[in-house]
C-alpha positions as a Markdown table, in Angstrom:
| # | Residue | x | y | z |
|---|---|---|---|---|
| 1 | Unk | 55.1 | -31.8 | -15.5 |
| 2 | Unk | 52.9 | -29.0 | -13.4 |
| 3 | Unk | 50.0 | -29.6 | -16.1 |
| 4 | Unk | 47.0 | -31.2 | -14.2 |
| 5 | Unk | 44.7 | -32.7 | -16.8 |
| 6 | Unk | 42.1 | -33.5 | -14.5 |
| 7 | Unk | 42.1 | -29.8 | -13.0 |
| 8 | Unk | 41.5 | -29.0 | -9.2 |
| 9 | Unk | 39.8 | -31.3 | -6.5 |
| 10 | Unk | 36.6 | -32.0 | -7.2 |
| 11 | Unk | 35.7 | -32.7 | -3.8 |
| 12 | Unk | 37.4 | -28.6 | -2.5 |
| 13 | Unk | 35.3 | -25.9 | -1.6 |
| 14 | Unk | 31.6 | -26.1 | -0.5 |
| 15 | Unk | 30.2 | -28.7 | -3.1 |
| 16 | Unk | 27.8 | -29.5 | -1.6 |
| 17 | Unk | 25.7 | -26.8 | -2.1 |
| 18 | Unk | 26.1 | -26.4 | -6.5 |
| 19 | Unk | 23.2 | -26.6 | -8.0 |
| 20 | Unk | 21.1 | -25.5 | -4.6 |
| 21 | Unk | 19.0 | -23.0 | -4.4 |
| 22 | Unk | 19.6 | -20.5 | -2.1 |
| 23 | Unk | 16.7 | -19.5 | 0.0 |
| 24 | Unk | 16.3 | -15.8 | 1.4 |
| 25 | Unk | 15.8 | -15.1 | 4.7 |
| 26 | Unk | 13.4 | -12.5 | 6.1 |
| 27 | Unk | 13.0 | -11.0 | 9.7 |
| 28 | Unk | 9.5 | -11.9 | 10.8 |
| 29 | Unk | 7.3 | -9.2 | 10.7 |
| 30 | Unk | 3.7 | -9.0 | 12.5 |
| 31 | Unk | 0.6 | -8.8 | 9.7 |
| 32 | Unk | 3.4 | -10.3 | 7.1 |
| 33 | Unk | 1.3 | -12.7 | 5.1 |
| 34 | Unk | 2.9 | -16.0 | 4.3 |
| 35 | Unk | 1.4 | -19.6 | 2.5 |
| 36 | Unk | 2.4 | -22.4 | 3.5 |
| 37 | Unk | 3.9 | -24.0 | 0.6 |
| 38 | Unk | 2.4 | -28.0 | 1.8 |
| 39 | Unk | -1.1 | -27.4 | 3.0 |
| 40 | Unk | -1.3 | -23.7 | 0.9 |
| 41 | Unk | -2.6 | -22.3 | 4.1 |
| 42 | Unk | -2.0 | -18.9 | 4.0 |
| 43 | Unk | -2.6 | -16.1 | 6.2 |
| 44 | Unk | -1.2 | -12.9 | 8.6 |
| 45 | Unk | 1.0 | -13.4 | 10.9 |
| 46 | Unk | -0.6 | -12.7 | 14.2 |
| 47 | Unk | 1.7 | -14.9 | 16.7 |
| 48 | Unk | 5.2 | -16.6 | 18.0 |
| 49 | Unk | 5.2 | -19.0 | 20.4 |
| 50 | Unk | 7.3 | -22.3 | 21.3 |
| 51 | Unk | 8.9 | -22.5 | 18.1 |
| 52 | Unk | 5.5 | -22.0 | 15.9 |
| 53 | Unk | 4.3 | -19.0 | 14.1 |
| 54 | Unk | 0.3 | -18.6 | 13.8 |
| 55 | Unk | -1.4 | -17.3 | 10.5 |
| 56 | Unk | -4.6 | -16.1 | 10.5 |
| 57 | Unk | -6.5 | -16.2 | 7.3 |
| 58 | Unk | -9.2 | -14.2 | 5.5 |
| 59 | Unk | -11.9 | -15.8 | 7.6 |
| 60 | Unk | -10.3 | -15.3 | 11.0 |
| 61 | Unk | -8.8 | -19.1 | 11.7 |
| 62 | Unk | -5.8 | -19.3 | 13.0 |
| 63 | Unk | -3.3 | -22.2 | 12.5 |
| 64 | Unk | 0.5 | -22.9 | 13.9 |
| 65 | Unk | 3.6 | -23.8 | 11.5 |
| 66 | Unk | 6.8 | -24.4 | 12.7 |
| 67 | Unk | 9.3 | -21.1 | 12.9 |
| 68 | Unk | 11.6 | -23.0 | 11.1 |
| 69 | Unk | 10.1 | -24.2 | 8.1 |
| 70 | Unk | 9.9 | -22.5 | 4.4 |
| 71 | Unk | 7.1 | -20.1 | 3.7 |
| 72 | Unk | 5.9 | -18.2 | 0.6 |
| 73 | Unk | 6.0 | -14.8 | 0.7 |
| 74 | Unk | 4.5 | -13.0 | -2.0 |
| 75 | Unk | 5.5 | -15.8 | -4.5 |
| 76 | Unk | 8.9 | -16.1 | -3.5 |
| 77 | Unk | 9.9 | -19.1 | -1.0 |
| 78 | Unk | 12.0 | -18.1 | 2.0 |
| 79 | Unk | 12.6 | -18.9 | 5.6 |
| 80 | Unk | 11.9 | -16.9 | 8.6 |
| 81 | Unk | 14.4 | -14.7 | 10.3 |
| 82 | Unk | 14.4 | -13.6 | 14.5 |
| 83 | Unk | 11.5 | -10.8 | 14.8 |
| 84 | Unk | 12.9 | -7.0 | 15.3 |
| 85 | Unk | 9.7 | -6.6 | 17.0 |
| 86 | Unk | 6.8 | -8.0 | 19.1 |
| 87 | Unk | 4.5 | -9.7 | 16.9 |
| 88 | Unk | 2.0 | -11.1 | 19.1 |
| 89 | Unk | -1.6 | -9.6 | 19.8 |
| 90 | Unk | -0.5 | -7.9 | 22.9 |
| 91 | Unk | 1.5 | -5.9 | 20.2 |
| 92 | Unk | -1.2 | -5.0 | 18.5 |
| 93 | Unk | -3.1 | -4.5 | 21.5 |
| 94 | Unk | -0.9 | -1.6 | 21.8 |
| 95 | Unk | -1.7 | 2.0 | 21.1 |
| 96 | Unk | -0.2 | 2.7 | 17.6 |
| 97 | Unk | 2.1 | 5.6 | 17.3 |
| 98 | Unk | -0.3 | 8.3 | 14.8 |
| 99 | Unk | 0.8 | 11.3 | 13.3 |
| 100 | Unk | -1.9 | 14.2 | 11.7 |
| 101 | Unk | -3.4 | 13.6 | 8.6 |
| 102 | Unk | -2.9 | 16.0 | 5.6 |
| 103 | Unk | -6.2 | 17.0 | 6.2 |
| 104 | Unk | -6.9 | 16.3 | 10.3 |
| 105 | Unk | -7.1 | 13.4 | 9.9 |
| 106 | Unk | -4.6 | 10.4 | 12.3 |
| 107 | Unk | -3.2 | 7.3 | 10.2 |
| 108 | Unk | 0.0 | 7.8 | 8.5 |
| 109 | Unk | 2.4 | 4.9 | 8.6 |
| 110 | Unk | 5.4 | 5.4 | 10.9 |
| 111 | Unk | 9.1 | 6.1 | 9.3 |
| 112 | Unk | 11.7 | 3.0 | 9.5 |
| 113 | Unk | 15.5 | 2.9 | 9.5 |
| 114 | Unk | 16.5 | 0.8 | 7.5 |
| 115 | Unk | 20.5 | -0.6 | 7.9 |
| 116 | Unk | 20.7 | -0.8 | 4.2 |
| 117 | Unk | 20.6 | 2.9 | 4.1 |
| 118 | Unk | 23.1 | 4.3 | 6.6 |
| 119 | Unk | 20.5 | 4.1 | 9.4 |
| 120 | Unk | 18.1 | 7.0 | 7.5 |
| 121 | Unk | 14.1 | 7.0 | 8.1 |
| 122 | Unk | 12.5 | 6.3 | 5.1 |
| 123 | Unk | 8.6 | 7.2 | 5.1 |
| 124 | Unk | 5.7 | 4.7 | 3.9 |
| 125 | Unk | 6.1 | 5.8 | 0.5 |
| 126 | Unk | 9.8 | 5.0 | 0.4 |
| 127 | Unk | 11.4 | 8.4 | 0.7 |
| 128 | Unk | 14.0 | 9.4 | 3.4 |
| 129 | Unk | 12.4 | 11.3 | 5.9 |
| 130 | Unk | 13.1 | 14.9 | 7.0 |
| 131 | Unk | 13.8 | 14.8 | 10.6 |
| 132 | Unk | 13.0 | 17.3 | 13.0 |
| 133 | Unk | 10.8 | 19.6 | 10.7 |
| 134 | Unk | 7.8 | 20.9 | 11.4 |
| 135 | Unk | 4.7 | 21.0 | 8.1 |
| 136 | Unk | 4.9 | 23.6 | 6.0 |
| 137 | Unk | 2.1 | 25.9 | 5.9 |
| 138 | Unk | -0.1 | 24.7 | 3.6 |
| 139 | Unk | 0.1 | 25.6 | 0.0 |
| 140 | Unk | -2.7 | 27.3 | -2.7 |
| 141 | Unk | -2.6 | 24.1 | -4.7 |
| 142 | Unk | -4.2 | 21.4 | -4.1 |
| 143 | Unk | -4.8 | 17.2 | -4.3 |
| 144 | Unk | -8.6 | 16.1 | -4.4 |
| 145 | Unk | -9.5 | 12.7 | -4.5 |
| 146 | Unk | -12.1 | 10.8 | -4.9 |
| 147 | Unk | -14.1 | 9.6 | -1.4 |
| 148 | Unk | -12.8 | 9.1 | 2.0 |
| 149 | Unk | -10.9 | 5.9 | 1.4 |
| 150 | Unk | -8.9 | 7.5 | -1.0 |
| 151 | Unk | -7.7 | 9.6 | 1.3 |
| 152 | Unk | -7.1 | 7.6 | 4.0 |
| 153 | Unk | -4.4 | 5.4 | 2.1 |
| 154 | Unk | -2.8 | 8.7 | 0.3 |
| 155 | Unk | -2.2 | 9.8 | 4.1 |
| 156 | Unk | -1.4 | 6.2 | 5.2 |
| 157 | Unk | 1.9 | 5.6 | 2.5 |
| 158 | Unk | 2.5 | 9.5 | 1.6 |
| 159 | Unk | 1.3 | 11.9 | 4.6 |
| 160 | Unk | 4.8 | 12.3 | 5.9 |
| 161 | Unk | 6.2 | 13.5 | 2.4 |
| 162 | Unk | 3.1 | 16.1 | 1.7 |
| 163 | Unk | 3.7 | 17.5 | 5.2 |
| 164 | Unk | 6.8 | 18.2 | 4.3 |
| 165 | Unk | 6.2 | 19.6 | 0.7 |
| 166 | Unk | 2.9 | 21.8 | 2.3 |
| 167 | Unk | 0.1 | 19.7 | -0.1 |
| 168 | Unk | -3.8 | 19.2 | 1.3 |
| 169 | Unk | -5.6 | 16.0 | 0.3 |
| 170 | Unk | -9.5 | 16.7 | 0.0 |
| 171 | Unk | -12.1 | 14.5 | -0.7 |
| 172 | Unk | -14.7 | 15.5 | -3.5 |
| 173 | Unk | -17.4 | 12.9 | -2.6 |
| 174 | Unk | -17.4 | 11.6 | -6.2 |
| 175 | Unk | -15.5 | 12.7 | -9.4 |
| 176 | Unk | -19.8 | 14.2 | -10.4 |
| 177 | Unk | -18.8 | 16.9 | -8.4 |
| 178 | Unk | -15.6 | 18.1 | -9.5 |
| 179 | Unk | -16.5 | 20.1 | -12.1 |
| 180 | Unk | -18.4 | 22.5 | -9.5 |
| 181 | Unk | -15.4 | 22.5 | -7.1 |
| 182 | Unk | -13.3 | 23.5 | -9.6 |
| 183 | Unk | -15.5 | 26.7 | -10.6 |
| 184 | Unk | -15.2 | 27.5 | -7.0 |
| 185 | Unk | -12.0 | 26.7 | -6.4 |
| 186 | Unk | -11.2 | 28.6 | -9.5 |
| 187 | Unk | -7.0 | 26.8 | -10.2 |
| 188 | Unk | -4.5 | 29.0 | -11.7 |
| 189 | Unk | -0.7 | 28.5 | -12.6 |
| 190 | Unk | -0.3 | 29.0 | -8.6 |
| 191 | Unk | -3.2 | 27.2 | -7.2 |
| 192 | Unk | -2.9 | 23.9 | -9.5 |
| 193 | Unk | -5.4 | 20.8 | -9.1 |
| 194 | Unk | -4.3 | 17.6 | -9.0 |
| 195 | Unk | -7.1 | 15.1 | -9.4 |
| 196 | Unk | -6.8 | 11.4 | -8.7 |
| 197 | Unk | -9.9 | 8.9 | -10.0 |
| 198 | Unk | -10.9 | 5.4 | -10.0 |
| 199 | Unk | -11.0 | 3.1 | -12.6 |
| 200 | Unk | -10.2 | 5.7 | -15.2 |
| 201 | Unk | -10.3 | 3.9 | -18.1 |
| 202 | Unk | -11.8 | 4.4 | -21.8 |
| 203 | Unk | -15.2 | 4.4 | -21.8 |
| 204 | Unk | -15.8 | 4.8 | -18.2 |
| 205 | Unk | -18.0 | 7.7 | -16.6 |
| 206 | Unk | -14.8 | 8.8 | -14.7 |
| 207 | Unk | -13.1 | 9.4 | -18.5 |
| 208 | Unk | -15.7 | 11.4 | -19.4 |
| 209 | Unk | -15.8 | 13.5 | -16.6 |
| 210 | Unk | -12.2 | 14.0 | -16.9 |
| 211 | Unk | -12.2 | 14.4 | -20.5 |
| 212 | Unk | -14.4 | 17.3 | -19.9 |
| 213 | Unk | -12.6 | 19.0 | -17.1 |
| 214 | Unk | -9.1 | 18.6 | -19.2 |
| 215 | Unk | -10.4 | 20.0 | -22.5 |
| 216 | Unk | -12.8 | 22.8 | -20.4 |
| 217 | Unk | -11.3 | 26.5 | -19.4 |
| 218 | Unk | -9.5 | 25.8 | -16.0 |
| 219 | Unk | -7.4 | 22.3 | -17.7 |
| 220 | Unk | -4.4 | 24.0 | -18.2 |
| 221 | Unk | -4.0 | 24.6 | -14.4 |
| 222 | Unk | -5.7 | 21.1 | -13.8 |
| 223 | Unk | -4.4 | 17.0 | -14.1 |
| 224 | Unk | -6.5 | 14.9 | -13.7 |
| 225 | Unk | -4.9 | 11.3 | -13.4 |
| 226 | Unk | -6.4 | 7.5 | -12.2 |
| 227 | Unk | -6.0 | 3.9 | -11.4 |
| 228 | Unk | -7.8 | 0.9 | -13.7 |
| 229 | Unk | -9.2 | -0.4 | -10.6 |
| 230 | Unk | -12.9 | -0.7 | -10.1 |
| 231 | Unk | -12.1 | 0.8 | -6.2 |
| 232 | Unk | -9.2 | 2.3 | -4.2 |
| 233 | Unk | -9.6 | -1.2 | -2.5 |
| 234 | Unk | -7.7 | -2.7 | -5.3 |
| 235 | Unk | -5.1 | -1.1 | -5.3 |
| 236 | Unk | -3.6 | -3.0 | -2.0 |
| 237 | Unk | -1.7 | -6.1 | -3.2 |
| 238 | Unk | -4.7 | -9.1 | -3.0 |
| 239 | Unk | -1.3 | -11.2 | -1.3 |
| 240 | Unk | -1.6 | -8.7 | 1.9 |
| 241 | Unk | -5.2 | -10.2 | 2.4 |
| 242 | Unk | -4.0 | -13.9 | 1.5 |
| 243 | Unk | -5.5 | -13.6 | -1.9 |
| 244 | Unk | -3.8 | -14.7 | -5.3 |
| 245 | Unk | -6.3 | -11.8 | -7.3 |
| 246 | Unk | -9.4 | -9.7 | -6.1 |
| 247 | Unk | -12.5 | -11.7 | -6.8 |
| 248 | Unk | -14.3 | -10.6 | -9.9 |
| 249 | Unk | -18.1 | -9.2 | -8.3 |
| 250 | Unk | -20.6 | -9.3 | -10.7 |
| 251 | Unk | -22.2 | -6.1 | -12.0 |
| 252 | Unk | -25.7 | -7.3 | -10.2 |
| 253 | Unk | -23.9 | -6.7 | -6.6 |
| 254 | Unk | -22.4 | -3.4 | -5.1 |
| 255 | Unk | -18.7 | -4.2 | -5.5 |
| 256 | Unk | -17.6 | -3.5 | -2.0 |
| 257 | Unk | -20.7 | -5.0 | -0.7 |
| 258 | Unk | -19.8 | -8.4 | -3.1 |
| 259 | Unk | -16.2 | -8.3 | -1.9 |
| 260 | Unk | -17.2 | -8.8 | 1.9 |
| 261 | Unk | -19.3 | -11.0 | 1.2 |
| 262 | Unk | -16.4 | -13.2 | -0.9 |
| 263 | Unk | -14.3 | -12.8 | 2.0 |
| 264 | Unk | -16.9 | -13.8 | 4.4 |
| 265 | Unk | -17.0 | -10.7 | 6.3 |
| 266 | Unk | -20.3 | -8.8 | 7.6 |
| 267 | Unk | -22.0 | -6.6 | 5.0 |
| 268 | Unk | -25.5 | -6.0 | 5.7 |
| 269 | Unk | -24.7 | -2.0 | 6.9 |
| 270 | Unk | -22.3 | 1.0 | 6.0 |
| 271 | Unk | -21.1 | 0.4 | 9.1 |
| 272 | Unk | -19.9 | -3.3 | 8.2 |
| 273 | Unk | -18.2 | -1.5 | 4.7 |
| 274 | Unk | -16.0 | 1.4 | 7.1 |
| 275 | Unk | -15.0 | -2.3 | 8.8 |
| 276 | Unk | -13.9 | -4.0 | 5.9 |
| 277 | Unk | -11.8 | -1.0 | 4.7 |
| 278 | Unk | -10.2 | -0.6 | 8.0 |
| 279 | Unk | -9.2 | -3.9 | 8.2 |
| 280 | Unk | -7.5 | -3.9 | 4.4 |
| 281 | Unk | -6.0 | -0.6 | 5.4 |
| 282 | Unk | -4.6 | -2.3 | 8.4 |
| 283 | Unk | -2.4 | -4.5 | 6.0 |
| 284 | Unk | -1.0 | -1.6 | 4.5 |
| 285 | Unk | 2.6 | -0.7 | 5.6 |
| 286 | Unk | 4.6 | 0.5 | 3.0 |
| 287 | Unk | 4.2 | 1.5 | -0.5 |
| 288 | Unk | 5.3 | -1.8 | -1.4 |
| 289 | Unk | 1.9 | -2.8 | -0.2 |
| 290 | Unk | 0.2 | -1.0 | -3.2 |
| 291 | Unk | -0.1 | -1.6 | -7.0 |
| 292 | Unk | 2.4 | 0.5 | -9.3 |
| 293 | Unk | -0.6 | 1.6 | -11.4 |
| 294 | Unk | -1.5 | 3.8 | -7.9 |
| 295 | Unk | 2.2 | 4.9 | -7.0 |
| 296 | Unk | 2.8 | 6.7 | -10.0 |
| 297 | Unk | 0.0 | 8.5 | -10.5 |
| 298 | Unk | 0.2 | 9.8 | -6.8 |
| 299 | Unk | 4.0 | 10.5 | -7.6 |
| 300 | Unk | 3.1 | 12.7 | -10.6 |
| 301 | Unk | -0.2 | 14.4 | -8.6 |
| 302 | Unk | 2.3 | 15.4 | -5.8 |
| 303 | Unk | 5.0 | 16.6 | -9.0 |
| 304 | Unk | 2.3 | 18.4 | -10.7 |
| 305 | Unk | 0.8 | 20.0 | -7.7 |
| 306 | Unk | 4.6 | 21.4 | -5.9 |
| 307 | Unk | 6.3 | 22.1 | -9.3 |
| 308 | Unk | 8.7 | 25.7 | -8.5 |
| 309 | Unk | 6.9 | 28.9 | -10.4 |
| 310 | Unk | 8.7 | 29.8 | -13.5 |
């Protein structure tokens, strides 16, 4: 008889593994925030040396784990893959590559090649790049948004892609003022507005204000659009900072003033604020680094604001 009623060898092919999980491995990156899964240290990756890679958390400690152990990254547990580049502080010692702002101002996030996709740059914000093309000349519309760390992390993840498309960030120093921009500005089918807010959600001042500007005589050449967050600041990911969530600040305390003081950095002046937000830009790479409640809305600011004439 050919019949085998006990089927193939049980002991053939790589049985050992069934029922193993398969861990991924990830190329080391500098300012990649791992945990620890043993000791739930977590922190950014700020060194490589003799077989250890250094964290550094939230509070500026530093601590070694071996290279070859299992991490967490970003809830997921993997190991650690050879570096594609430098990651110690004499790398970041370095003078970072910087590209002009939207509007003047340096900070947008190199492109990467990325094997996956033929060997093509892709921008912050996850587009392929254009290569070798100079910014278009500006166009009539525009983006505002609301302060100056708004625009910092619109040019950080999307300056290469509205240098390309011809779009202007500016800043209107608070969502009180846009309904006076906007009667100077004066938007019209050609000159649209596209108006990013925080923490636009019912109730809020910032609903009201853009309520107002929707329903009033320049909304059909205007969209107004916003995040649920209480700051730009919370849009990053809390994992890039080694956080699990943003603290809750009660309403007694200036939010960004309560935040440094949760995370145990300086807050006493402005000064100490521009700090903080430099260092939480810092951990901002890609748009993978930001919430999807933020992406979109960019997304459909830069759609509204480069939509073809009729």
């Amino acid at each position: 008889m050919d019949d085998d009623r006990y089927g193939s060898d049980v002991l053939s092919g790589d049985w050992r593994s069934k029922g193993v999980r398969k861990v991924r491995q990830v190329p080391l990156e500098r300012d990649m925030v791992l945990e620890d899964p043993d000791s739930g240290w977590a922190g950014a990756v700020v060194g490589l040396e003799a077989g250890n890679v250094t964290l550094e958390d939230w509070k500026g400690r530093t601590r070694a784990f071996p290279f070859t152990g299992q991490f967490l990254l970003e809830g997921e547990l993997v190991t650690l893959g050879r570096p594609q580049a430098p990651v110690g502080r004499s790398a970041a010692a370095a003078p970072p590559t910087r590209s002009v702002g939207t509007a003047g101002r340096p900070g947008a996030a190199p492109a990467v090649r990325h094997a996956s996709d033929g060997g093509r740059l892709r921008t912050a914000s996850g587009s392929f790049a254009v290569e070798q093309q100079r910014a278009r000349v500006a166009l009539p519309s525009r983006i505002m948004v609301e302060g100056k760390h708004d625009a910092e992390l619109v040019e950080k993840v999307w300056g290469a892609d509205l240098r390309v498309e011809g779009v202007v960030v500016e800043e209107l120093s608070g969502v009180d003022n846009l309904a006076d921009v906007l009667e100077e500005f004066r938007p019209t089918r050609d000159r649209r507005v596209g108006v990013l807010v925080d923490h636009l959600v019912p109730g809020s001042k910032e609903s009201r204000f853009a309520d107002a500007v929707m329903r009033g005589k320049w909304g059909a050449h205007v969209l107004v659009v916003g995040h649920p967050f209480v700051d730009v600041w919370q849009s990053v990911k809390p994992s890039r900072l080694g956080l699990q969530a943003w603290p809750t600040i009660p309403r007694s305390i200036e939010w960004k003033k309560g935040i440094c003081q949760h995370l145990g950095w300086p807050a006493e002046e402005q000064a100490d604020i521009a700090r903080a937000w430099q260092r939480i830009l810092g951990q901002v790479r890609t748009f993978a680094d930001l919430e999807p409640q933020l992406l979109g809305r960019v997304e459909e600011l830069i759609d509204f604001v480069t939509e073809p004439k009729a």
